[in-house]
C-alpha positions in Angstrom: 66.8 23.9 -184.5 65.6 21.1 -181.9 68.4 19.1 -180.7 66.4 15.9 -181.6 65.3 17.0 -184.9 68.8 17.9 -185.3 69.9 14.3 -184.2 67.6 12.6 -186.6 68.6 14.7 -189.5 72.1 14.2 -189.5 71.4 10.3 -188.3 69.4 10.2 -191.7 72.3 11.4 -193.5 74.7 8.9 -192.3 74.1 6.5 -194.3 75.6 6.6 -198.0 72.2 5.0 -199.6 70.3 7.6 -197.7 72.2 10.3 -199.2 72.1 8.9 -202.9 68.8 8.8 -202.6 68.5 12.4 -201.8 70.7 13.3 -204.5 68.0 11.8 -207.0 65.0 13.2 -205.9 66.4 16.9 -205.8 65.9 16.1 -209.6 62.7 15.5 -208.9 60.2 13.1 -207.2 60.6 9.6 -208.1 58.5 6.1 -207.0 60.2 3.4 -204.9 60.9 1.2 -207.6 62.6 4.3 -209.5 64.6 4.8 -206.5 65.5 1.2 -205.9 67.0 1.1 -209.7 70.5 2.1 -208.7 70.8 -0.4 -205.8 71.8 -3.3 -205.6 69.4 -3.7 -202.9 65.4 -5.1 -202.8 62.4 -2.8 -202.9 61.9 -3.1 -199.0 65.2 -2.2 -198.2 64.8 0.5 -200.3 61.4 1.5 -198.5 63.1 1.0 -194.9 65.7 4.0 -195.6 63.0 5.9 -197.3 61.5 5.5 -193.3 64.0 7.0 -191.7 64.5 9.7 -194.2 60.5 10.4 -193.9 60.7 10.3 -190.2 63.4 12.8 -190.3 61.4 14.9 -192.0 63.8 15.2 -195.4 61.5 13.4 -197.6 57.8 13.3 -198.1 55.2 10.9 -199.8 52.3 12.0 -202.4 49.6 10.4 -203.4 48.5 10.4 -207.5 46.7 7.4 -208.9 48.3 4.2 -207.9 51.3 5.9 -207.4 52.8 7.3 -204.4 55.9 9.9 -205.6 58.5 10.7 -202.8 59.8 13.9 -202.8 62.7 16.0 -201.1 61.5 17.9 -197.9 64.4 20.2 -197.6 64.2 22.5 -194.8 66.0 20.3 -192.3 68.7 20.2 -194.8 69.1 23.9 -194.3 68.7 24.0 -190.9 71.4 21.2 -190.8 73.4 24.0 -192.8 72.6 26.7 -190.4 74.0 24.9 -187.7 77.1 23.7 -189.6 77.5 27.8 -190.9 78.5 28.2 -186.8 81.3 26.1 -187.4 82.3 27.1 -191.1 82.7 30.5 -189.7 84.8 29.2 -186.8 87.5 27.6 -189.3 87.2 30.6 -191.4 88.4 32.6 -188.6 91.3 29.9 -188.1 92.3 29.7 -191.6 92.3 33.7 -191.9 94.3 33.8 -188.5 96.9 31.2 -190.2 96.8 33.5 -193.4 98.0 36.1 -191.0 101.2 34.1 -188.8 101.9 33.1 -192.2 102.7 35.9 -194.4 104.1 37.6 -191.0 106.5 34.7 -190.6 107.5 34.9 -194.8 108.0 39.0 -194.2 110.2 38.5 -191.7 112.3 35.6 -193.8 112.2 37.9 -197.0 115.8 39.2 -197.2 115.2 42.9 -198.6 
């Protein structure tokens, strides 16, 4: 994955309303105003984090009638994943390593 795209992905996700608002449309696409329900927040606020979501390239926006649906773009979630996989498999490695010290050190304390 491009280092930028990267960059704008994860700077996307930083922000809590950013990632509530993912969370509703992987039930489906949704209007602004259906978006902005939850918030405590007003429609344009709403439609400047659906900017930076859209310009990282998570979300999308459709065109039907007067409406125009957003929906959930998620390949750069899972090349987000992808690059986070390198270090899930790093700590893996650690924790299986500790697994190991650990049931060598309770072996050795076991009096048989």
């Amino acid at each position: 994955m491009h280092t930028t795209h990267l960059n704008s992905t994860f700077a996307a996700l930083a922000d809590p309303t950013r990632r509530a608002i993912l969370a509703r449309l992987t039930l489906g696409e949704a209007t602004v105003n259906e978006l902005a329900e939850p918030f405590d927040m007003s429609q344009p606020a709403i439609s400047k984090h659906l900017k930076v979501l859209e310009k990282a390239g998570l979300v999308s926006r459709g065109r039907d009638a007067q409406k125009r649906p957003v929906r959930l773009e998620a390949q750069p979630l899972a090349e987000a994943t992808e690059w986070l996989n390198v270090y899930r498999r790093f700590w893996e490695e650690r924790f299986d390593q500790l697994d190991h010290v650990l049931a060598e050190l309770k072996r050795k304390d076991d009096p048989k």
